[in-house]
N, CA, C and O of each residue as an XYZ file, in Angstrom:
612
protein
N      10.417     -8.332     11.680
C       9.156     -7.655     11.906
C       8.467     -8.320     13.099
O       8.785     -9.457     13.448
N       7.396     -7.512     13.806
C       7.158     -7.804     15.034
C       5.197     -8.079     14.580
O       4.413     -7.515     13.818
N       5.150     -8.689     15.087
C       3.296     -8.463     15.549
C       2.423     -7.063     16.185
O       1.253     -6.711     16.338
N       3.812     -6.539     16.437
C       3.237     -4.970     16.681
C       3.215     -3.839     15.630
O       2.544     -2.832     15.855
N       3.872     -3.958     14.575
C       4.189     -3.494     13.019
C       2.447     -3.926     12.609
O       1.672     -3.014     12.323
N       2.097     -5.004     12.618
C       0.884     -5.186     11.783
C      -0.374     -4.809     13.143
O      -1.534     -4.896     12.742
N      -0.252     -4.519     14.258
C      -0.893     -4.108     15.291
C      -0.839     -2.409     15.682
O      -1.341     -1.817     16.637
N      -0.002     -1.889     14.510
C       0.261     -0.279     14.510
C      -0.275      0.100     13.143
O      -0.188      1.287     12.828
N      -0.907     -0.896     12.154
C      -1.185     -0.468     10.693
C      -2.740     -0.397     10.621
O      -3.629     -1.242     10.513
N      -2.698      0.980     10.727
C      -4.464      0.866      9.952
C      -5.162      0.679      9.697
O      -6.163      0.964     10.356
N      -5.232     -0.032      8.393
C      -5.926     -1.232      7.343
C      -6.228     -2.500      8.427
O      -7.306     -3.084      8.309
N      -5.349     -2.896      9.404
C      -5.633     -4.031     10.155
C      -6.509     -3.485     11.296
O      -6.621     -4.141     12.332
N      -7.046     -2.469     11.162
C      -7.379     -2.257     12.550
C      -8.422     -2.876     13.733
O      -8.526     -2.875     14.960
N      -9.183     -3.447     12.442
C     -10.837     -4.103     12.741
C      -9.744     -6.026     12.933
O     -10.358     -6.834     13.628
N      -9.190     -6.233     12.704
C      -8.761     -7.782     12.792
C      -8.905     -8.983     13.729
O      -8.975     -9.837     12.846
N      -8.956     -9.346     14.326
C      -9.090    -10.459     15.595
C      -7.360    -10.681     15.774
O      -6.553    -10.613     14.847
N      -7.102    -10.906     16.930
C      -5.803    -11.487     17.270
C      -5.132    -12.364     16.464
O      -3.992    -12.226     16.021
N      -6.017    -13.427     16.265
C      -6.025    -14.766     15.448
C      -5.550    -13.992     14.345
O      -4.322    -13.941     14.408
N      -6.044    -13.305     13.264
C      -6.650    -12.962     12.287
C      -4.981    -12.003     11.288
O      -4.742    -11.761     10.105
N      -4.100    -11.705     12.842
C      -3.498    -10.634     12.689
C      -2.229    -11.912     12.883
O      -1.165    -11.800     12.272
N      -2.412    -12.699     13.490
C      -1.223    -14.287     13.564
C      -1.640    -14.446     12.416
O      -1.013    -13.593     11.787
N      -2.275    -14.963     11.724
C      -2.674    -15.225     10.388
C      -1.323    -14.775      9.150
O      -0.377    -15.292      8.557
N      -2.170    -13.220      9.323
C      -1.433    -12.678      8.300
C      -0.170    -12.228      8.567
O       0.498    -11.840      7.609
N       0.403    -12.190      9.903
C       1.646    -11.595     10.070
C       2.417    -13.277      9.643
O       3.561    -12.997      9.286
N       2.266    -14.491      9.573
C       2.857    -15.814      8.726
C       2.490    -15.714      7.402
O       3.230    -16.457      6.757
N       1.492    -15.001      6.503
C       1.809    -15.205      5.151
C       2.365    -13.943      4.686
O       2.322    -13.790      3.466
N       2.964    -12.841      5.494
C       3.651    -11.620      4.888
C       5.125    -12.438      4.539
O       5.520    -13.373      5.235
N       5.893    -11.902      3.294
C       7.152    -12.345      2.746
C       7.919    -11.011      3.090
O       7.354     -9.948      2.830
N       9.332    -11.004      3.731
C      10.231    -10.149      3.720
C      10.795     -9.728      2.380
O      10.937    -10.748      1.706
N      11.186     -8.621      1.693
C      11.940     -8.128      0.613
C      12.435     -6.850      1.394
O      11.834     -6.039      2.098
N      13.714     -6.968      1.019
C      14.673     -5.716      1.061
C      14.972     -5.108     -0.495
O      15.266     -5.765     -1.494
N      14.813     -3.741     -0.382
C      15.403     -2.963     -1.708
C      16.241     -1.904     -1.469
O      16.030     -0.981     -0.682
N      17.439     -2.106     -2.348
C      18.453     -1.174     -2.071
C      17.797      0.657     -2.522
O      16.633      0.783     -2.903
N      18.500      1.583     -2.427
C      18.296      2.762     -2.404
C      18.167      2.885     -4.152
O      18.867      2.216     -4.912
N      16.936      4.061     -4.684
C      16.850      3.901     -6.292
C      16.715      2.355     -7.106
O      16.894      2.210     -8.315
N      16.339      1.207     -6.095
C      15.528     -0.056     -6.785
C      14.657      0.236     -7.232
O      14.047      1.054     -6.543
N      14.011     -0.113     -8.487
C      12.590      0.060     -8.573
C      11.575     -1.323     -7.848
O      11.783     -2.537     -7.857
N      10.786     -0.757     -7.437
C       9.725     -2.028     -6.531
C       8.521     -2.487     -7.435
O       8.222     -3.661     -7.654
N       8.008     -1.601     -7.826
C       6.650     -1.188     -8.822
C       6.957     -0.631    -10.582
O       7.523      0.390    -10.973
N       6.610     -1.255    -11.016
C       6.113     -0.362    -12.421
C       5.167      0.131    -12.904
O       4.147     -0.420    -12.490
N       4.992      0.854    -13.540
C       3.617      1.514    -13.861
C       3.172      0.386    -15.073
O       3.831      0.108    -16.075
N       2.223     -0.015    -14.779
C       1.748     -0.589    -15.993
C       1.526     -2.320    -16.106
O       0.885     -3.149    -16.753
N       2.651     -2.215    -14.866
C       2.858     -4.160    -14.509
C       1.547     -4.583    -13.833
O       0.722     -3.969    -13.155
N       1.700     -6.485    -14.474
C       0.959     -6.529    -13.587
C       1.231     -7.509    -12.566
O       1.689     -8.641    -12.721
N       0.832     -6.826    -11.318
C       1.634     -7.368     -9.570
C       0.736     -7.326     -8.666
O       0.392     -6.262     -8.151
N       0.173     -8.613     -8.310
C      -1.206     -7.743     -7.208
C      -0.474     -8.235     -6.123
O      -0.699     -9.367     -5.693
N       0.596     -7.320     -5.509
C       0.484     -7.158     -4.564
C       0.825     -6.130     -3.036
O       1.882     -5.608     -2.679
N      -0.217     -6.128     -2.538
C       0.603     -5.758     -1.233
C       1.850     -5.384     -0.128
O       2.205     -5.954      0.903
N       2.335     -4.190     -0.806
C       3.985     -3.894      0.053
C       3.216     -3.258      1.434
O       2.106     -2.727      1.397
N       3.875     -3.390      2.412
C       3.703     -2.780      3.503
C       5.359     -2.333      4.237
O       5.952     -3.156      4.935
N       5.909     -1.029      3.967
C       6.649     -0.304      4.517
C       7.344     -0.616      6.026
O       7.068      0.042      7.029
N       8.039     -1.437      6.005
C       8.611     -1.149      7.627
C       9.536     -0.823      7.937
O       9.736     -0.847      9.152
N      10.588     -0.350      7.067
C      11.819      1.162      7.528
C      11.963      1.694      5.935
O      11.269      1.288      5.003
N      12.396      2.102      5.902
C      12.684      3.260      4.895
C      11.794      4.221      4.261
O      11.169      4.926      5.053
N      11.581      4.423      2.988
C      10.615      5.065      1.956
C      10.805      4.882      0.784
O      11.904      4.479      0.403
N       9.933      5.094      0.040
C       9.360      4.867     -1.221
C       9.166      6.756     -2.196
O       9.168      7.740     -1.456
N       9.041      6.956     -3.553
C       8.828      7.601     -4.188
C       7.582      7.059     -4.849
O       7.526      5.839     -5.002
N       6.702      7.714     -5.208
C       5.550      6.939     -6.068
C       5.801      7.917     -7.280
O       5.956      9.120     -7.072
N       5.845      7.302     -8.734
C       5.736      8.286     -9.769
C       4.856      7.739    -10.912
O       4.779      6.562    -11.266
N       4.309      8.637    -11.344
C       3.702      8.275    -13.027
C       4.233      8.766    -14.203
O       5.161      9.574    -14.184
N       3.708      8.334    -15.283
C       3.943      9.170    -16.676
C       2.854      9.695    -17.043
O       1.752      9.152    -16.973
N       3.151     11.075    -17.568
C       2.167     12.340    -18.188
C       1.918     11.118    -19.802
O       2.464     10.088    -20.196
N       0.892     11.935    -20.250
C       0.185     11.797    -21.540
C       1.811     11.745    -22.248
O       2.247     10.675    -22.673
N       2.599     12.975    -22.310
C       3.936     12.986    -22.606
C       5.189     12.595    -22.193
O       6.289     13.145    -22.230
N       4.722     11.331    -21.716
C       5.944     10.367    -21.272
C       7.149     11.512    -20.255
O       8.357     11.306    -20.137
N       6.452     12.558    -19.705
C       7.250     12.861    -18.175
C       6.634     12.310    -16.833
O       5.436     12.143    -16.604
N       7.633     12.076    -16.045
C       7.669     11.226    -14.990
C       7.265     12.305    -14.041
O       7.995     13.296    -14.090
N       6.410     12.345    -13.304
C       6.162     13.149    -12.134
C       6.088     12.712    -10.864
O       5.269     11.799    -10.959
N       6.470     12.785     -9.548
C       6.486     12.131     -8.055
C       4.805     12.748     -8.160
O       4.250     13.785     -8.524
N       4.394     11.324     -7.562
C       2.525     11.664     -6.715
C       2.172     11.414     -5.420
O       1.133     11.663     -4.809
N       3.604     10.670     -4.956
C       3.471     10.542     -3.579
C       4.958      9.908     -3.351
O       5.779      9.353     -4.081
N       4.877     10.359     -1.627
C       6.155      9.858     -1.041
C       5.803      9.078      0.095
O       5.011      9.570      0.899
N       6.269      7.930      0.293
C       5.272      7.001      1.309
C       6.332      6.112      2.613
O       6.913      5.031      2.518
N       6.264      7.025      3.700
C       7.593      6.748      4.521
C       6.933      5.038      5.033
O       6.092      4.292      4.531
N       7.964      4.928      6.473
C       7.447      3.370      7.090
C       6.632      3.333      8.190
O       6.819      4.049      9.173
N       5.565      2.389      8.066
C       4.444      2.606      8.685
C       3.708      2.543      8.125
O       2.704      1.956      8.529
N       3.770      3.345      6.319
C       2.288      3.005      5.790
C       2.423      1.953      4.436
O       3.262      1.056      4.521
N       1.894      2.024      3.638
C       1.476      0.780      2.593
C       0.986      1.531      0.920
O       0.431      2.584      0.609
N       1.673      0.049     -0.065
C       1.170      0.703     -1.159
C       0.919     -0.677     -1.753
O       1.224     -1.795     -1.339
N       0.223     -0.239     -2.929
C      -0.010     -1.541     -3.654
C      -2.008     -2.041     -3.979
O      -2.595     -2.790     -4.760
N      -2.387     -1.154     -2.921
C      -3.839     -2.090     -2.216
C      -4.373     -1.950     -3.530
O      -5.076     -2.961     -3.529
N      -4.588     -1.332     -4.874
C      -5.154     -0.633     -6.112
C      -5.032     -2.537     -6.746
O      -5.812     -3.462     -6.975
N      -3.776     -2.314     -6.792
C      -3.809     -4.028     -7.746
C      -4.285     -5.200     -7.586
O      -4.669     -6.168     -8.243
N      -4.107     -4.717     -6.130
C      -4.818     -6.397     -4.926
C      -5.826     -6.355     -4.590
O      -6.272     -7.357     -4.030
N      -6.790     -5.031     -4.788
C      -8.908     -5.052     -5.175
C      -9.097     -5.295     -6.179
O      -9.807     -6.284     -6.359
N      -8.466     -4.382     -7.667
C      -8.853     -4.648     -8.800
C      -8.439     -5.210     -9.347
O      -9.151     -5.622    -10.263
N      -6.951     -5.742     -9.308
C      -6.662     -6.817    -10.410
C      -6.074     -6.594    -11.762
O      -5.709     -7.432    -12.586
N      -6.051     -4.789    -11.842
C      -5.603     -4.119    -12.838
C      -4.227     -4.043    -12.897
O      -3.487     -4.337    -11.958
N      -3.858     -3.645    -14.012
C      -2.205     -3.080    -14.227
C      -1.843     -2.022    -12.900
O      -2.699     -1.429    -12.242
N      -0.108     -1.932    -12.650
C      -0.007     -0.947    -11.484
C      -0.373      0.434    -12.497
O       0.051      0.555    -13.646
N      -1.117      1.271    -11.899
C      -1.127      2.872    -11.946
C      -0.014      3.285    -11.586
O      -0.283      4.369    -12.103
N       1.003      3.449    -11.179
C       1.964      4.299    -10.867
C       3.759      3.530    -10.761
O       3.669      2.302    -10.746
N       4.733      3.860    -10.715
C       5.595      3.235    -10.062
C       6.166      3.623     -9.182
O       6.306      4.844     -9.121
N       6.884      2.585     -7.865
C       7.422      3.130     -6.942
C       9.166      2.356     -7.198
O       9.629      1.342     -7.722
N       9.657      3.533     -6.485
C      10.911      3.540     -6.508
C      11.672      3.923     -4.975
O      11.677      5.063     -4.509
N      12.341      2.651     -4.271
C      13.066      2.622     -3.092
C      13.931      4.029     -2.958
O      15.034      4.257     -3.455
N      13.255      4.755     -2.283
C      14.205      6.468     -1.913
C      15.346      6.217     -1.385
O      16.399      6.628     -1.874
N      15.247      5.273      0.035
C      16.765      4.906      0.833
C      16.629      3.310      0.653
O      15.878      2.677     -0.089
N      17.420      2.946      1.405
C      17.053      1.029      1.562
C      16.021      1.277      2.232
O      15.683      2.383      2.653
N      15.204     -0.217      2.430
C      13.926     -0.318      2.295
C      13.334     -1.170      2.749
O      12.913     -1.664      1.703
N      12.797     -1.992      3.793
C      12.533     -2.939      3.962
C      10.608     -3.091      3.906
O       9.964     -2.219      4.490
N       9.910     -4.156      3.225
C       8.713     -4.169      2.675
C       8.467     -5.239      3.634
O       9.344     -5.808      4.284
N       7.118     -5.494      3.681
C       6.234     -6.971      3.427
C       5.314     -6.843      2.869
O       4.401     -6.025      2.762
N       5.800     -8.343      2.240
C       4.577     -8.251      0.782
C       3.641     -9.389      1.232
O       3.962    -10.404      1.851
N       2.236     -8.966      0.733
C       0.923    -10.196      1.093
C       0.274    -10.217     -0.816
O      -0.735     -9.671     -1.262
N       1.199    -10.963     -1.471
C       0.317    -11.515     -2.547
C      -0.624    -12.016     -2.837
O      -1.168    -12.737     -2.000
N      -1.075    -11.888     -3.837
C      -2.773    -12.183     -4.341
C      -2.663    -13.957     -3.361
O      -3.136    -13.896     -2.226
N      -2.308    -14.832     -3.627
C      -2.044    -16.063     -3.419
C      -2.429    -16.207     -1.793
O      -3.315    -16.960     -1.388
N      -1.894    -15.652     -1.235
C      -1.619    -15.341      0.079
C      -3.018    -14.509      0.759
O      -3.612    -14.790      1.800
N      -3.238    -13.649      0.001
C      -4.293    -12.363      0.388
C      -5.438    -13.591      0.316
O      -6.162    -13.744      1.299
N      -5.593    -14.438     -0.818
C      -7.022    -15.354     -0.822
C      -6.895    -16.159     -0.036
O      -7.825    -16.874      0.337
N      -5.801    -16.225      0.365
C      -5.858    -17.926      1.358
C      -6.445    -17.508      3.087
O      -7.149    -18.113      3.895
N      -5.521    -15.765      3.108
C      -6.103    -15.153      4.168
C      -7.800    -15.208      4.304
O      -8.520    -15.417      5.280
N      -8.048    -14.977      3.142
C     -10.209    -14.929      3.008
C     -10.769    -15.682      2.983
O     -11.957    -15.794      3.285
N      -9.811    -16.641      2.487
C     -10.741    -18.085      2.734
C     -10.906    -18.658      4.163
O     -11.965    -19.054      4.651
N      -9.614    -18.638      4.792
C      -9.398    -18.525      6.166
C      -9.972    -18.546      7.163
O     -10.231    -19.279      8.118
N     -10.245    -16.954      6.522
C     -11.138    -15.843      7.594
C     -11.625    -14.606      6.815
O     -11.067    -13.533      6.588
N     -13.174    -15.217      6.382
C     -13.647    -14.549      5.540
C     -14.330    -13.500      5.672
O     -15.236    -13.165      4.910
N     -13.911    -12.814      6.770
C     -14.852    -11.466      7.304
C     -13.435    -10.387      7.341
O     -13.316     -9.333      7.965
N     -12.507    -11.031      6.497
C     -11.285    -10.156      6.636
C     -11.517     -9.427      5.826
O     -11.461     -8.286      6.284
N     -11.906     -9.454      4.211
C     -11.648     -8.855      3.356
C     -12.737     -7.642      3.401
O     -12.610     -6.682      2.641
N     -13.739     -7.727      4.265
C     -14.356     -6.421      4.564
C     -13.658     -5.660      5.447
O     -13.879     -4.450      5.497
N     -12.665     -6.291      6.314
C     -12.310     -5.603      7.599
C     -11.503     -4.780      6.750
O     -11.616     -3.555      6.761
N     -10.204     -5.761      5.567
C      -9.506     -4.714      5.476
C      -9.814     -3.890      4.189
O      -8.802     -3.267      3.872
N     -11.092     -3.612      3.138
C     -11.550     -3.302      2.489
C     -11.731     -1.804      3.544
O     -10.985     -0.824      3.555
N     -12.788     -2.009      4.249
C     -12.953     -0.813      5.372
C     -11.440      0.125      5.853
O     -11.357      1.336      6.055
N     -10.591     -0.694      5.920
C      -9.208     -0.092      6.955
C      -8.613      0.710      5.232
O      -8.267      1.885      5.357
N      -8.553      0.366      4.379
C      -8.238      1.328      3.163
C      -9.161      2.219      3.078
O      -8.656      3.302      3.375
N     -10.218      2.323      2.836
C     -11.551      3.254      2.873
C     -11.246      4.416      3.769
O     -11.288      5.594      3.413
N     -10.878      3.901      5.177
C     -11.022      4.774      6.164
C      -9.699      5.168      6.311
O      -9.479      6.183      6.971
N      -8.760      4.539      5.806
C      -7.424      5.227      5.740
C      -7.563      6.195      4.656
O      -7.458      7.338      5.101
N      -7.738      6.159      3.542
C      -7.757      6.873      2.146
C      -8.685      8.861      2.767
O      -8.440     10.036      2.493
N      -9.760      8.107      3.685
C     -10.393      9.309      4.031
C      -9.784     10.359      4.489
O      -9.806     11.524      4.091
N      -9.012      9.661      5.713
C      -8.329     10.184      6.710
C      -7.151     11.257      6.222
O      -6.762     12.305      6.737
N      -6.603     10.304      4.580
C      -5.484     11.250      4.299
C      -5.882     12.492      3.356
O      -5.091     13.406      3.125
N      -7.244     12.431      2.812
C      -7.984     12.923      2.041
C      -8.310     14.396      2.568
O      -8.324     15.476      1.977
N      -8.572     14.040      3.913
C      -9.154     15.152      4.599
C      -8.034     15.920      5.165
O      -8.254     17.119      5.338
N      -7.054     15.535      5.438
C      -5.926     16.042      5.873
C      -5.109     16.895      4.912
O      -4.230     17.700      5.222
N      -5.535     16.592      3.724
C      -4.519     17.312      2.759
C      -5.080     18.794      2.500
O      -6.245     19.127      2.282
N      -3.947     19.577      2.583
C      -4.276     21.491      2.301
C      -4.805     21.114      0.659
O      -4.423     20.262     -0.142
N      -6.060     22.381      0.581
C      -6.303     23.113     -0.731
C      -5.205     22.842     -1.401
O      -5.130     21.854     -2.132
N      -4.220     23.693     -1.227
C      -3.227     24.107     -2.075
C      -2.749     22.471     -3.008
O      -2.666     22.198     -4.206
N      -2.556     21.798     -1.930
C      -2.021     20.464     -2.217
C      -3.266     19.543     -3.231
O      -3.118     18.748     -4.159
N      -4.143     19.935     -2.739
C      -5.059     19.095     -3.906
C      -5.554     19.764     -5.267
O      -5.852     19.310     -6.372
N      -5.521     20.789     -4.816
C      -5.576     21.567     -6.535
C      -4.505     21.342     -7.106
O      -4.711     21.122     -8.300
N      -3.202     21.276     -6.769
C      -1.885     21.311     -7.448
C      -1.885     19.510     -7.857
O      -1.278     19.230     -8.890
N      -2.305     18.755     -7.356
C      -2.545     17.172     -7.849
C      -3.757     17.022     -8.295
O      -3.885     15.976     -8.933
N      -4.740     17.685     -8.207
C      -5.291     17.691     -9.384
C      -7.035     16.773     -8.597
O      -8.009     16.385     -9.242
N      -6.821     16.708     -7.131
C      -7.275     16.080     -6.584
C      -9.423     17.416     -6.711
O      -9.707     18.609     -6.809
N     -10.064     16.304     -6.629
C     -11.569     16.837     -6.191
C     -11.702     16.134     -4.566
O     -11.382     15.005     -4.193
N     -12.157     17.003     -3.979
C     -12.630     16.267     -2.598
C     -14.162     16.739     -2.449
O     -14.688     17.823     -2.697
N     -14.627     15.668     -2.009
C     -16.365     16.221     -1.894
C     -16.207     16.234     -0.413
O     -15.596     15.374      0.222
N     -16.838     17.331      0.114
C     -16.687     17.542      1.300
C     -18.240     17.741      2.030
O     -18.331     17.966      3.237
């Protein structure tokens, strides 16, 4: 992975140079083969995957224990950020579509970043916010009634 991978992501967008050396030394490499599972629904993992070749499946379970896809999340973008604000069990699981290559910024890692440089965790608090919008607004009717999505517009 390059310094331009975390200089093409979103969430980092507000960062300082420094800020982006920082965190591109506490990201950990993981590779997952094709149909690995990465995520479980229900675990608890706070952390941070960030996508840099392959894709991901995101799925949940219905009230009736069926599995439904809620998202498909190619490379370039990121999953995980839900566990690593709140601290909760994962909501969903993801599952490696092709091979896969991640970087992960664990809770461990994510605090040492804030302690660091403590104007990060607004920067990248903001870069999810404004990413989440971005995809929010982009999505057809069709697509958010069928997920079940409300958008206040």
């Amino acid at each position: 992975m390059t310094l331009e991978f975390i200089r093409n992501c979103n969430i980092f967008h507000d960062f300082t140079t420094e800020q982006k050396a920082f965190l591109y030394r506490m990201l950990e490499e993981k590779v997952y083969r094709k149909d690995e599972v990465i995520v479980s629904e229900g675990n608890i993992d706070k952390t941070l995957y960030l996508i840099f070749s392959g894709s991901v499946r995101v799925t949940k379970r219905t009230d009736i224990g069926e599995e439904i896809e809620i998202a498909f999340i190619s490379a370039g973008n990121y999953f995980g950020e839900f566990s690593l604000i709140d601290h909760r069990p994962r909501s969903a699981s993801v599952v490696a579509f092709e091979d896969t290559v991640v970087y992960q910024l664990n809770l461990l890692s994510y605090t040492e970043l804030c302690r660091q440089h403590p104007d990060v965790e607004v920067k990248m608090l903001k870069g999810f916010l404004l990413d989440t919008v971005t995809k929010l607004r982009n999505l057809s009717v069709d697509t958010a009634i069928t997920q079940g999505l409300l958008l206040s517009l």
